[in-house]
C-alpha positions as CSV (number, residue, x, y, z in Angstrom):
1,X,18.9,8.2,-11.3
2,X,15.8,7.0,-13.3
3,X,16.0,6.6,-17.3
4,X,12.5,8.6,-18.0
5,X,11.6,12.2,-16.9
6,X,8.9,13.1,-14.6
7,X,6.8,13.8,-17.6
8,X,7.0,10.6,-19.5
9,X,6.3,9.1,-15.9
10,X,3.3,11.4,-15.5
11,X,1.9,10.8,-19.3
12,X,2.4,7.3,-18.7
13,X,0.3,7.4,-15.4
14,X,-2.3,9.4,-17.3
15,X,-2.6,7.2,-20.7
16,X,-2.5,4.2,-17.9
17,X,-5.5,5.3,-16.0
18,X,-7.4,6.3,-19.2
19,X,-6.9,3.2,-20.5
20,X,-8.6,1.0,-17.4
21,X,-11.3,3.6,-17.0
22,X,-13.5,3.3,-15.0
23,X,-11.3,0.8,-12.6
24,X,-9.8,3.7,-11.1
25,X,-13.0,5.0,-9.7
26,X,-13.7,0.8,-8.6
27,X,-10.2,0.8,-7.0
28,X,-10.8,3.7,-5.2
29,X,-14.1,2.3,-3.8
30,X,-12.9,-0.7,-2.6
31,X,-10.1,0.9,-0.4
32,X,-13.1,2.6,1.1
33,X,-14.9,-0.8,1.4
34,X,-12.0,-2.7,2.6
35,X,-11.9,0.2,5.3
36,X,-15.2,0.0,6.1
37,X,-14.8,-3.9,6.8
38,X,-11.9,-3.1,8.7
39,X,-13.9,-1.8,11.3
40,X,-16.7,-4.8,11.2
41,X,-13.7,-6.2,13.3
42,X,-15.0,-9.6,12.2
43,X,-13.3,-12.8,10.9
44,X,-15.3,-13.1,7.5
45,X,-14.3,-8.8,7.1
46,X,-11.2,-8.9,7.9
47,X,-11.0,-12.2,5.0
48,X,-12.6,-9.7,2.5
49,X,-10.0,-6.8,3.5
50,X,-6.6,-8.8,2.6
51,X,-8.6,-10.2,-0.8
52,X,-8.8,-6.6,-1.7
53,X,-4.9,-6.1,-0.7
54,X,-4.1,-9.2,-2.4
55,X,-6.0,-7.9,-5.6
56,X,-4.4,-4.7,-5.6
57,X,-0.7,-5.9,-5.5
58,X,-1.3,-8.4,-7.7
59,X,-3.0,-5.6,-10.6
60,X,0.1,-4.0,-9.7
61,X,3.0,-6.3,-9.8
62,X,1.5,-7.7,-12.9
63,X,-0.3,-5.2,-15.0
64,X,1.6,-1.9,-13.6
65,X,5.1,-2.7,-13.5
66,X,5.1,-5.5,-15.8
67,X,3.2,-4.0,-18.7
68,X,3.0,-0.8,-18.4
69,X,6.3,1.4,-16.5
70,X,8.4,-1.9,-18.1
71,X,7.5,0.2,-21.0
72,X,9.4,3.4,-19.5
73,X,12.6,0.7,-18.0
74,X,12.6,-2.8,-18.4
75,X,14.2,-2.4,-14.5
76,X,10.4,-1.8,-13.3
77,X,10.7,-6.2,-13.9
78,X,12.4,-6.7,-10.9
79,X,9.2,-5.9,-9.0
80,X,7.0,-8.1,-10.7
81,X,7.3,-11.2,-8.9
82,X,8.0,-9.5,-5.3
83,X,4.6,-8.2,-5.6
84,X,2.6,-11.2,-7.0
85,X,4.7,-12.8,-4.1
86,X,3.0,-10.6,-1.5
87,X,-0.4,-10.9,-3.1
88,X,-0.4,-14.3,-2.9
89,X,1.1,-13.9,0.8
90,X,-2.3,-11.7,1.9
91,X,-4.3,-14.3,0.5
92,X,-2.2,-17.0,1.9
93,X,-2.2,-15.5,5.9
94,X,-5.3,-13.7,5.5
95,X,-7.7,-15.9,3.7
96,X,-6.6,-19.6,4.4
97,X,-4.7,-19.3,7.7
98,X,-7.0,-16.2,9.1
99,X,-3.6,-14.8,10.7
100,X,-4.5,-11.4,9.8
101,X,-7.5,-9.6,11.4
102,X,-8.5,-6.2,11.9
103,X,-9.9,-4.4,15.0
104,X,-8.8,-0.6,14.5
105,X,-8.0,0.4,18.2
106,X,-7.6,3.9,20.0
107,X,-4.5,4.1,20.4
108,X,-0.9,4.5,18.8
109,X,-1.4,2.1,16.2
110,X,-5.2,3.1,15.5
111,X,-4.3,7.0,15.1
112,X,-0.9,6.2,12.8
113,X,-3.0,3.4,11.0
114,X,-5.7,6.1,10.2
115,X,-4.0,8.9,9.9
116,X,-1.6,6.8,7.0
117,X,-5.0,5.7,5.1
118,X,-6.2,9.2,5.0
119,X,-3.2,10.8,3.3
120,X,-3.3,7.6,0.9
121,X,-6.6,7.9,0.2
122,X,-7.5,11.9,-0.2
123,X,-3.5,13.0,0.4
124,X,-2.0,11.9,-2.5
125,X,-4.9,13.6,-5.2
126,X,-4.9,16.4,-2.8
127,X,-1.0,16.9,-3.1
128,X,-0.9,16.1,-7.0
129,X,-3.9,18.3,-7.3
130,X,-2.0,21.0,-6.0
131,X,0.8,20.5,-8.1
132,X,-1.3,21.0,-11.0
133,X,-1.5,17.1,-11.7
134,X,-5.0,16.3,-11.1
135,X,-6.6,13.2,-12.7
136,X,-5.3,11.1,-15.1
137,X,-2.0,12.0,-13.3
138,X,-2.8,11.0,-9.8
139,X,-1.5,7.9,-8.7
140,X,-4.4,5.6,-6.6
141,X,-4.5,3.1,-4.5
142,X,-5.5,-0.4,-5.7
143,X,-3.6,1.4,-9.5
144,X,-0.5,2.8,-8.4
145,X,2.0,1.0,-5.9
146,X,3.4,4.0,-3.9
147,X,-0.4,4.9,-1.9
148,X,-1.2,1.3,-2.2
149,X,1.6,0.7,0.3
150,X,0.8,3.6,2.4
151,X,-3.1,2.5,2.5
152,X,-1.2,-1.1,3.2
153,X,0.7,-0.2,6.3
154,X,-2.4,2.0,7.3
155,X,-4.4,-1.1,7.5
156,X,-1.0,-3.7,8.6
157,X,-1.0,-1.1,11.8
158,X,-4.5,-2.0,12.3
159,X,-4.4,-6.0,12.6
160,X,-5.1,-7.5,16.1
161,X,-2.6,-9.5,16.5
162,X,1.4,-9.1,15.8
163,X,1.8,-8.4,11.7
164,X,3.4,-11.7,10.2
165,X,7.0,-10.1,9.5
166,X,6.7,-12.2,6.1
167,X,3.6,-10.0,5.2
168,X,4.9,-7.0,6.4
169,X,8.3,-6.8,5.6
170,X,7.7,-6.0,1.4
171,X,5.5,-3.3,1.7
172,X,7.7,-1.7,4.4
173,X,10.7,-2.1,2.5
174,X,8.7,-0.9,-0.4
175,X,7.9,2.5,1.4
176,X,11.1,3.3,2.9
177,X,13.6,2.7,-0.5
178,X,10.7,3.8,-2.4
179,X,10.1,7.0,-0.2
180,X,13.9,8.2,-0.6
181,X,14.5,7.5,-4.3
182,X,11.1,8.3,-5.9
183,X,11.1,12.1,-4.7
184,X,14.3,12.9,-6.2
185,X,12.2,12.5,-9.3
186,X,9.8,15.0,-8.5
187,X,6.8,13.2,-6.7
188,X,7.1,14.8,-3.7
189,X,4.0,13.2,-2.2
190,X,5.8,10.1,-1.5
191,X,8.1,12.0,1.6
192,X,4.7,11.2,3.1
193,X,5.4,7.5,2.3
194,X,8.6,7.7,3.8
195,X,7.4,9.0,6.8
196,X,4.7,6.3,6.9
197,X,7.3,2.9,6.3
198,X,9.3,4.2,8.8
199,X,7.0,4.9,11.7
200,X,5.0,1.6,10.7
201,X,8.7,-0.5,11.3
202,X,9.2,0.9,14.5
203,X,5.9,0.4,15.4
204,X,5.0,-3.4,14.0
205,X,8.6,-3.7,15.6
206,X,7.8,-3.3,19.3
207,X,4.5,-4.5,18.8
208,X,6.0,-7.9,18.1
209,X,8.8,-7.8,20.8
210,X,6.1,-6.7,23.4
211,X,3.8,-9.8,22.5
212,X,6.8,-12.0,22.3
213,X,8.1,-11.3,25.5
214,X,4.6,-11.7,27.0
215,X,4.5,-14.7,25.2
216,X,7.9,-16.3,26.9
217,X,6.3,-14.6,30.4
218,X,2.9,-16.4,30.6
């Protein structure tokens, strides 16, 4: 199904986060600081949070897929401008229209949300630890797109109001095509981000319809 071998994937991932070294370890940190803001549950934090998303997907769309696994297929293109597309969407509803806030709750959404952000933040290394593919193999959020979508969605479950559909939809989409080809590879940490796109669309899903009709009602 895909035209490199896990191994040329995994030597690609490795020369990739060599070669940006030490961004991986600044990526890393602002996931924690854009989860850290998350819970200031402020307008001005939650601003900060989708600059770092926005940041992220936009490293990624541009420098991951287009210069770097472009290298392994020249299909890894297509994604290029979807994700620059949803970078500048975070910015877009986050920053200048302040549609997206975050106020982590206890409930449902709170638990899913965190639960999601902890397996992309220490599941993923864990897992490819494991595996015997420890760092530079380890795919990280912020670097690689696959936890970046799960650390994404963790963060989408946590907004206080209904999820824009228009900023939600990629980074579902993302996880659930993503989570069924990608393992047949070999990364079998992304089953997790399966799990994770699906759950997140049925969640965001009657999130929306519940508001809406409570909308129509009052």
């Amino acid at each position: 199904m895909f035209p490199f071998t896990l191994q040329e994937f995994l030597d690609l991932i490795g020369s990739y986060n060599t070669a940006y070294w030490p961004l991986p370890l600044i990526t890393y940190g602002l996931s924690i600081v854009a989860v850290i803001l998350a819970w200031l549950k402020s307008g001005s934090a939650s601003k900060a949070v989708t600059v770092i998303l926005s940041l992220f997907w936009l490293w990624i769309g541009i420098v991951f897929y287009g210069f770097w696994l472009s290298k392994l297929s020249i299909l890894a293109l297509i994604f290029t401008v979807p994700l620059i597309i949803q970078a500048v969407l975070f910015a877009w509803k986050g920053v200048f229209r302040s549609d997206l806030t975050f106020k982590p709750r206890a409930d449902v959404f709170g638990l899913v949300g965190g639960l999601a952000i902890l397996y992309s933040l220490a599941g993923y290394p864990l897992i490819e630890s494991l595996l015997g593919r420890g760092y530079p193999q380890t795919l990280l959020i912020g670097m690689a797109p696959c936890p970046t979508a799960v650390f994404t969605l963790g963060l989408l479950l946590w907004s206080a109001h209904p999820t824009p559909w228009l900023v939600a939809a990629f980074p579902v989409f993302y996880a659930i095509v993503n989570g069924i080809i990608v393992p047949t590879m070999g990364i079998v940490e992304d089953l997790g981000m399966l799990a994770v796109g699906l759950i997140t669309y049925s969640l965001l899903l009657y999130r929306n319809r519940k508001n809406g009709k409570r909308s129509h009602q009052g």
